[in-house]
C-alpha positions in Angstrom: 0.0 0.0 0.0 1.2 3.7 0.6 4.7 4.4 2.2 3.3 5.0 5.5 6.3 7.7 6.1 4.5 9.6 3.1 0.9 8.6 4.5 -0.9 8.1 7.5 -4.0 5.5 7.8 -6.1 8.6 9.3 -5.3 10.7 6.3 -6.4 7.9 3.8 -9.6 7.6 5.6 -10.2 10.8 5.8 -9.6 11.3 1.6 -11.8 8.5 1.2 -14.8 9.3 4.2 -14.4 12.9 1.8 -14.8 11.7 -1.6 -11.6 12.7 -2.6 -10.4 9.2 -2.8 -12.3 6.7 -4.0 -12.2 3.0 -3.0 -13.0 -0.2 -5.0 -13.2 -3.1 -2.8 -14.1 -7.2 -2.7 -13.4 -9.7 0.2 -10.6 -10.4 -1.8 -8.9 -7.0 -2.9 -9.3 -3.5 -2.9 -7.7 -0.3 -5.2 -7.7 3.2 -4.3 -7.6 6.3 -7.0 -7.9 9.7 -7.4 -8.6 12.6 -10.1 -5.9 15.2 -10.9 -7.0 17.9 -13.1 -4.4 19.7 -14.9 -4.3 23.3 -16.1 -5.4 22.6 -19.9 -8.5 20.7 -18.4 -7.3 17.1 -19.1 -8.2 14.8 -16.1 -6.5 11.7 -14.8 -7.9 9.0 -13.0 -4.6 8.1 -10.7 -4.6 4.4 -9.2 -3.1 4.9 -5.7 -2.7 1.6 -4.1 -3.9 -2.0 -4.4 -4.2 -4.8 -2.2 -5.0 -8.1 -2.3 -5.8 -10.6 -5.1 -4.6 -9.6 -8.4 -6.7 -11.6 -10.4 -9.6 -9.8 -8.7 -7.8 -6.5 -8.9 -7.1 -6.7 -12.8 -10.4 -8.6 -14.0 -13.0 -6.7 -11.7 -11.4 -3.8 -10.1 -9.3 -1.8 -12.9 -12.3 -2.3 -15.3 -14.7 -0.8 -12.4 -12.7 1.9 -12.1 -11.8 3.0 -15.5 -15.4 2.5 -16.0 -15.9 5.4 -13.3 -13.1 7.2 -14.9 -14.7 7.4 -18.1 -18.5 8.5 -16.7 -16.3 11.0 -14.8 -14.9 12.4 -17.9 -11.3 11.4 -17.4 -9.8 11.8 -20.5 -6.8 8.5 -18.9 -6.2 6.6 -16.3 -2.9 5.8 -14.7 -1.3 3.4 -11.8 1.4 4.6 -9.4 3.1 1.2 -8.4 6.1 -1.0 -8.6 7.5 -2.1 -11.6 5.7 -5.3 -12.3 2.4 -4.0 -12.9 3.9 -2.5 -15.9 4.2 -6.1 -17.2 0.5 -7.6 -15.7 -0.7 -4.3 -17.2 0.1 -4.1 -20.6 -2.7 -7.0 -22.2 -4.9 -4.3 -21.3 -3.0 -1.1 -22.9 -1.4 0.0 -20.3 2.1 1.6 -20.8 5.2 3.0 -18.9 4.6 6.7 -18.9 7.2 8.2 -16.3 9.7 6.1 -14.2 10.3 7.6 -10.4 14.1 7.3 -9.5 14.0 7.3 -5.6 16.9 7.6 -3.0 16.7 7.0 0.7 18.8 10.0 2.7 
């Protein structure tokens, strides 16, 4: 899930009780996302975290939430996460974008 030096449980509850995060959830997994709106208008729906099963989270999950996304006028949808997702990813057209470089001090 989130680094929890970055994020505390409190403030993801609160993101979520507030609608500012939204949470897609089974017995078996759960995702988290967001929308960032950028100056020209263009919005992003911004996968946060997932937990859990990742059959669940790729075949019933993603599609809910892009599916959100979309009635939500997001014009893409993109997944903060470790490397391998890239790879489970990509059958459904997802691509690297950016890479984050990070360095503990």
């Amino acid at each position: 899930m989130l680094d929890p030096r970055t994020h505390h449980p409190e403030w993801l509850d609160d993101q979520v009780r507030s609608g500012r995060i939204k949470c897609w959830a089974t017995e078996e997994a759960a995702i988290i996302a967001e929308i960032k709106t950028y100056p020209t208008g263009a919005r992003e729906l911004h996968g946060l975290a997932a937990v859990g099963d990742m059959m669940v989270i790729v075949g019933e999950l993603i599609p809910q939430a892009e599916k959100w996304g979309r009635k939500m006028e997001c014009d893409f949808a993109s997944i903060a996460s470790r490397e391998g997702w890239a790879r489970v990813l990509a059958p459904f057209g997802y691509a690297v974008h950016q890479v984050t470089i990070r360095k503990e001090l």
